[in-house]
Phi, psi and omega in degrees: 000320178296344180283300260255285221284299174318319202288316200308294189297349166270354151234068129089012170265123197250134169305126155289137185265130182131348188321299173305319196274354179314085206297344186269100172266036164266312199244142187209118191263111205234138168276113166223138184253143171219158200264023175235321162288333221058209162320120166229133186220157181204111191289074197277101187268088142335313183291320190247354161067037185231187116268155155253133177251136186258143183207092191064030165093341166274140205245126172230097207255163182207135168214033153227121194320309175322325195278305196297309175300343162264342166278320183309322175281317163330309175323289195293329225243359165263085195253123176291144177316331179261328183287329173296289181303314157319331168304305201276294183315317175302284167314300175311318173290305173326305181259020150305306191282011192282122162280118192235000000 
């Protein structure tokens, strides 16, 4: 399970609070909020030796670390299209104002 749980927190997924204090040590709950996904929750299942990862409502379960790091990047690299140019438009206004 600790493996699961480090690999989560190095990409930016926060411990559910009460995680520790938890009577259920089977299921271990992680949080990453993304502003074009919303809520990525991620589920660390002892019995099964997995994750679930939920996404929009969708269920994704994985126990192989390779399946799970291409989908979380597949997550980022489906980025809307308007949210991009709005990015870009932001950052371009940012360094207009910069006195360089």
């Amino acid at each position: 399970m600790s493996m699961y749980r480090s690999y989560l927190l190095k990409n930016q997924f926060w411990a559910k609070k009460g995680n520790e204090k938890s009577e259920n040590e089977k299921e271990k709950i992680f949080i990453k909020h993304d502003s074009e996904i919303g809520g990525i929750y991620a589920i660390i299942n002892a019995e099964h030796k997995g994750v679930k990862i939920v996404v929009n409502g969708e269920d994704h379960w994985f126990n192989n670390f390779d399946k799970l790091d291409n989908f979380l990047s597949s997550l980022r690299q489906n980025e809307n299209a308007f949210m991009k140019i709005l990015r870009r438009k932001n950052m371009s206004g940012q360094l207009r104002r910069l006195e360089i």
